[in-house]
C-alpha positions as CSV (number, residue, x, y, z in Angstrom):
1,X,20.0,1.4,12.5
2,X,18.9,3.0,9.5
3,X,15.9,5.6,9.8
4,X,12.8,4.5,8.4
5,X,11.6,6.6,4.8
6,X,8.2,7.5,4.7
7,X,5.8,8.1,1.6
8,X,3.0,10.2,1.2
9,X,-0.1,8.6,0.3
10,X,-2.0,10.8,-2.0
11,X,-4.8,8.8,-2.5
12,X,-5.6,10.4,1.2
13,X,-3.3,13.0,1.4
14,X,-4.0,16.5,0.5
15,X,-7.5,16.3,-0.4
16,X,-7.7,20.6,-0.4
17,X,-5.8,19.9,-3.6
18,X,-7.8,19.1,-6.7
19,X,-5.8,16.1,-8.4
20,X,-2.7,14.5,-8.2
21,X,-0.1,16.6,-9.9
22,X,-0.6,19.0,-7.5
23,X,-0.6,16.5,-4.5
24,X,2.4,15.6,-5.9
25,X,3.8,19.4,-5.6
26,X,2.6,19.7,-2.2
27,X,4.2,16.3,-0.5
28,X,7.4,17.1,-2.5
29,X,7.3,20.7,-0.7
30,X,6.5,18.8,2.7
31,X,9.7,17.1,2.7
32,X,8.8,13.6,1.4
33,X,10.9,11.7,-1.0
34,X,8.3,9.2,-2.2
35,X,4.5,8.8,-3.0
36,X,2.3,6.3,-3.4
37,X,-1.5,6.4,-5.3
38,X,-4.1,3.6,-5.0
39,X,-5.7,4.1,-8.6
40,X,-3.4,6.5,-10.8
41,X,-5.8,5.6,-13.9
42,X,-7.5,8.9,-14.5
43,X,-4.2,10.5,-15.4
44,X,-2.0,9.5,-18.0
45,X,1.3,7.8,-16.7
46,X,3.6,9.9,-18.7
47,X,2.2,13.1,-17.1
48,X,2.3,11.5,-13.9
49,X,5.9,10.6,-13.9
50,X,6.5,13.7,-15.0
51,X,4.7,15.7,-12.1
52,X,6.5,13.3,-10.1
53,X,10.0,13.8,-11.5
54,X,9.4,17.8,-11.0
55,X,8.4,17.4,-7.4
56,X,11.6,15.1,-6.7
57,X,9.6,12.2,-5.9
58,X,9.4,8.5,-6.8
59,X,6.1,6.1,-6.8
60,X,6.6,3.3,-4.8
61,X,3.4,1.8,-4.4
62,X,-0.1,2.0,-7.0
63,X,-3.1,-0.9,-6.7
64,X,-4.3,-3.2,-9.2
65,X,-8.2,-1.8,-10.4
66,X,-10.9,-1.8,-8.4
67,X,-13.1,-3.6,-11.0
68,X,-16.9,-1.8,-11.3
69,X,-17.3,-0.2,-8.7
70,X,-20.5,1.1,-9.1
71,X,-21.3,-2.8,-8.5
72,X,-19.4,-2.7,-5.1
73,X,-16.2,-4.4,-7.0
74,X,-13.2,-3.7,-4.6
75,X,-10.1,-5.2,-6.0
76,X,-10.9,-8.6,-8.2
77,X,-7.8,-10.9,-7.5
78,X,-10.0,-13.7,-5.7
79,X,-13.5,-12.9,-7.0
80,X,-14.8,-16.2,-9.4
81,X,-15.6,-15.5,-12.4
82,X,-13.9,-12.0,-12.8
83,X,-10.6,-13.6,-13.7
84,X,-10.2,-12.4,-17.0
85,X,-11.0,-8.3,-15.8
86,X,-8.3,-9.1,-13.3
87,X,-5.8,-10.1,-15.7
88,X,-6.7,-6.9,-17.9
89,X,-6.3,-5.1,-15.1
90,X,-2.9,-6.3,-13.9
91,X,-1.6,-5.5,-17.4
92,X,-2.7,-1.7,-17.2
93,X,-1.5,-1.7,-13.3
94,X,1.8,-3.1,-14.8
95,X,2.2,-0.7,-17.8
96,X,1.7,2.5,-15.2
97,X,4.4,0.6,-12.6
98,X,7.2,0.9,-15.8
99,X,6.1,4.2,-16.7
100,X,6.4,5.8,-13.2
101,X,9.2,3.4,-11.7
102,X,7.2,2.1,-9.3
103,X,8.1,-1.1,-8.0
104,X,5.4,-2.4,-6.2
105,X,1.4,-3.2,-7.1
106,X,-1.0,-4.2,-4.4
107,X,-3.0,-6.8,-5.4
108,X,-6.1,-6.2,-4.6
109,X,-8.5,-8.9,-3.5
110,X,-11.5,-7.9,-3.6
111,X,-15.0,-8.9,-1.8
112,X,-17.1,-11.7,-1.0
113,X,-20.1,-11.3,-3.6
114,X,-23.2,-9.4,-2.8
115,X,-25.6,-12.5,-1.0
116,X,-23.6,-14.9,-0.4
117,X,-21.9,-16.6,2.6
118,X,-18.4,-16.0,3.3
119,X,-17.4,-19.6,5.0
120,X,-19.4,-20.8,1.6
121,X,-17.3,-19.1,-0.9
122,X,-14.0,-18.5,1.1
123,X,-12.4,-21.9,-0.5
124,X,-13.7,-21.0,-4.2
125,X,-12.3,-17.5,-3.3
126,X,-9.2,-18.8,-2.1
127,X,-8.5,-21.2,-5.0
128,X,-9.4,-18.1,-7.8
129,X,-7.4,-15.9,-5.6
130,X,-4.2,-18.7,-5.8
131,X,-4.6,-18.9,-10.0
132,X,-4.9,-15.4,-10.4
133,X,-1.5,-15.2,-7.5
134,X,0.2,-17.5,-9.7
135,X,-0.5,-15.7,-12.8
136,X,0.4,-12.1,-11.6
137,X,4.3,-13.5,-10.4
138,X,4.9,-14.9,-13.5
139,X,3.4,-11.8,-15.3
140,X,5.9,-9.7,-12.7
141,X,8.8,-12.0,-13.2
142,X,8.7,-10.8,-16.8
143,X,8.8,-6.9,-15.9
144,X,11.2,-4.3,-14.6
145,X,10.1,-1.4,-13.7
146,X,13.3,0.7,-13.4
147,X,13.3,4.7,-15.4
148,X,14.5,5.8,-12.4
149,X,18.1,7.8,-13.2
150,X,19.7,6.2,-10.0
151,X,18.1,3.0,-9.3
152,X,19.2,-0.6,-10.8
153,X,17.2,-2.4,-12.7
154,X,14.5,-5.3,-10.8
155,X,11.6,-6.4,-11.1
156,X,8.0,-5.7,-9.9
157,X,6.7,-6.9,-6.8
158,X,2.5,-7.9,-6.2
159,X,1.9,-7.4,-2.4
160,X,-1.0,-8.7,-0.4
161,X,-2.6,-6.6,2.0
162,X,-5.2,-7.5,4.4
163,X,-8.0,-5.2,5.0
164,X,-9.9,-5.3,8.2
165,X,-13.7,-6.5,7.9
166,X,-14.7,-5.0,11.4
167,X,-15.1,-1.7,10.5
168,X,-13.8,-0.5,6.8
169,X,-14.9,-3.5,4.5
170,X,-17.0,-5.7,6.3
171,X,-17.1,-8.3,3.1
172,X,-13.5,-8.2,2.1
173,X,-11.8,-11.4,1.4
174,X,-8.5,-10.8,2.7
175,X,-8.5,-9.7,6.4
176,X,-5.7,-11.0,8.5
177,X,-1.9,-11.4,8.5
178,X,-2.1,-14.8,9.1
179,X,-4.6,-15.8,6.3
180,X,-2.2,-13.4,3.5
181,X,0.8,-15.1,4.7
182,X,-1.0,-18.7,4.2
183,X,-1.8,-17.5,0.9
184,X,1.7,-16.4,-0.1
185,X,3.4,-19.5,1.5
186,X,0.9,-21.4,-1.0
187,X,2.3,-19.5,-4.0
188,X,5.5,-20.0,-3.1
189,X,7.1,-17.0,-5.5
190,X,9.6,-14.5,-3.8
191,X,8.0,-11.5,-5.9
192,X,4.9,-11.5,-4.2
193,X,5.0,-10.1,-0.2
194,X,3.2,-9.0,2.2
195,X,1.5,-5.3,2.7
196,X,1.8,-4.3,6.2
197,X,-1.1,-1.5,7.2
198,X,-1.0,-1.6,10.6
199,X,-4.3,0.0,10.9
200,X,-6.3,-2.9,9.9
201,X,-3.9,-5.3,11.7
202,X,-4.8,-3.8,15.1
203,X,-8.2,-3.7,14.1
204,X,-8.3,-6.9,13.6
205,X,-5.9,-8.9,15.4
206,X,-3.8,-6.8,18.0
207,X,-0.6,-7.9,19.0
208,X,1.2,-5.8,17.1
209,X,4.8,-6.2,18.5
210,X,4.3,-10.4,17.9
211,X,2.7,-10.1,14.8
212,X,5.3,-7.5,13.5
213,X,7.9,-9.8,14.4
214,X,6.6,-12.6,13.1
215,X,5.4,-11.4,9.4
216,X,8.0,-8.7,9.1
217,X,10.6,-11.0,7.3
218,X,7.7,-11.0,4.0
219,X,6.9,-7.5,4.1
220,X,7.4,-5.6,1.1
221,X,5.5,-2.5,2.7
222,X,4.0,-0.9,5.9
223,X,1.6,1.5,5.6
224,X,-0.1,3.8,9.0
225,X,-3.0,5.6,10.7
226,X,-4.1,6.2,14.2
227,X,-7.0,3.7,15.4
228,X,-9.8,4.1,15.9
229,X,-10.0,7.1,13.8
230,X,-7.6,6.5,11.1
231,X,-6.2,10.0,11.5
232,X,-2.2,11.3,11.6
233,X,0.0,9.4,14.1
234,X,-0.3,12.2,16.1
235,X,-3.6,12.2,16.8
236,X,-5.3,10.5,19.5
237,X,-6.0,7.0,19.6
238,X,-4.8,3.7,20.4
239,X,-1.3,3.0,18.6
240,X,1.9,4.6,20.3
241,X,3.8,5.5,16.9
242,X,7.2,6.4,18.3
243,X,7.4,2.6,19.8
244,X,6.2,1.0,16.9
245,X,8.7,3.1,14.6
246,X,11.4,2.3,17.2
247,X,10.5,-1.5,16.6
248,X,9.9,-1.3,12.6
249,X,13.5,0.4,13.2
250,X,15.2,-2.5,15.0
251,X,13.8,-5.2,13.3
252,X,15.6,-4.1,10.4
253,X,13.0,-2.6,8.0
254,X,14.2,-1.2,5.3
255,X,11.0,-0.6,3.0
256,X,8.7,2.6,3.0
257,X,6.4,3.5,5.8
258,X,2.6,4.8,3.4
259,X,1.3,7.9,5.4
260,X,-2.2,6.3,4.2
261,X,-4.7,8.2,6.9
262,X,-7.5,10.6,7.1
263,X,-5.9,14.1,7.8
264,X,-8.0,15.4,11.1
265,X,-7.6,19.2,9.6
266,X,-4.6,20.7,7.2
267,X,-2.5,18.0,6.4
268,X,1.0,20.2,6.2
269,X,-0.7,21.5,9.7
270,X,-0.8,17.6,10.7
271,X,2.6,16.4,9.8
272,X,4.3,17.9,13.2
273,X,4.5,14.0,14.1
274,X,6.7,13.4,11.0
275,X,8.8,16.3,11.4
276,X,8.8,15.3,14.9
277,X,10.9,11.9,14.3
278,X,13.1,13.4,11.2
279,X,14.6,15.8,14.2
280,X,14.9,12.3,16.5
281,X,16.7,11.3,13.4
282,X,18.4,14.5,12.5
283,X,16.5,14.8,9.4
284,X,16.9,18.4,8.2
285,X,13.7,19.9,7.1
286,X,12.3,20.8,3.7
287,X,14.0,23.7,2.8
288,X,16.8,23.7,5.3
């Protein structure tokens, strides 16, 4: 069984650091291989990719735009009436994918809108969410997003990634495995898959070993943190990391695990769970 390859989420990662490219620096020093950022926007892509390069790290994962979100805009993908912004804003998610190699784009749902009832709106939402599903493959189709020097050529992937409504987004649209992968099975396109954070799933749901199982096979990425907390692995909590790597491991995973928590203190300080499983694995360490 292959080990599993993990990213470093710098959208929460390293936040002593002041902006990406030095993020960047600091998780290519700490031994990662790959990096993913929610919104990259503020910087410009070819400086990005750049940073990246120098640190010996790949992108493997950016989000669509959060729309306004002064406004409380969240992702627009199944928000009526904010169709066209969410086209615009797949087009500028795609054009940073190409320019940093980055094969995958979470697209982002978005929230029920301020005032009204979610069982009112959930089948306009759901019916935006499928045209605007249906738009983004074909857009995908269309792209690859190889610069990479040793990676073939593909094309882009969209992923869907529930968000729980419990405790982190109370109004979110999309908020269990099992309403994403009714979504997806609607669309019907292989280039669109399923985001795995396995924080909001046990927030939600629970039943992590069935519902890994069962939704694993459409996965095009896991992300982690602790519950209740959403700190490093190896801080306390519910989840029991080194069984659920062990199972990601023998159900064949082969995607990237997104370090995508809330460091409890320094986060080099806080990777001894990480470093923990590469000497399981017989990783060597950065530097070694």
């Amino acid at each position: 069984m292959a080990p599993l390859r993990f990213s470093a989420n710098l959208s929460w990662l390293f936040p002593e650091l002041p902006g990406l490219p030095e993020r960047l620096r600091a998780a290519g020093s700490s031994g990662f291989e790959a990096a993913e950022v929610a919104w990259p926007y503020a910087e410009p892509p070819e400086a990005l990719e750049r940073a990246a390069r120098d640190a010996g790290l790949h992108l493997v994962l950016i989000n669509t735009p959060p729309g306004d979100q002064e406004k409380g805009e969240m992702g627009l993908g199944a928000v009526p009436g904010r169709q066209a912004a969410f086209r615009e804003g797949l087009e500028k998610a795609v054009l940073y994918a190409k320019a940093l190699g980055c094969p995958r784009i979470h697209l982002m749902a978005g929230r029920v809108p301020q005032g009204a009832d979610p069982a009112a709106v959930r089948s306009e939402m759901e019916t935006v969410f499928l045209e605007n599903l249906r738009h983004a493959a074909e857009v995908l189709a269309q792209e690859l997003y190889s610069q990479h020097p040793t990676w073939c050529q593909e094309n882009l992937v969209g992923l869907l990634e529930p968000i729980n409504t419990r405790i982190t987004d109370p109004r979110y649209f999309l908020d269990t495995p099992q309403q994403a992968a009714a979504i997806l099975q609607k669309v019907g396109r292989p280039n669109l898959q399923l985001q795995m954070d396995i924080f909001h799933w046990q927030i939600m749901d629970g039943n992590l070993t069935g519902n890994i199982r069962e939704f694993l096979p459409i996965v095009g990425h896991v992300q982690i943190a602790q519950v209740p907390g959403r700190g490093e692995p190896g801080s306390p909590g519910e989840l029991c990391f080194p069984y659920l790597f062990q199972l990601l491991e023998d159900e064949g995973y082969q995607g990237f695990v997104g370090c995508e928590y809330r460091p409890q203190g320094d986060t080099v300080e806080g990777l001894s769970w990480l470093h923990s499983y590469w000497d399981r694995r017989g990783r060597p360490r950065a530097g070694e």
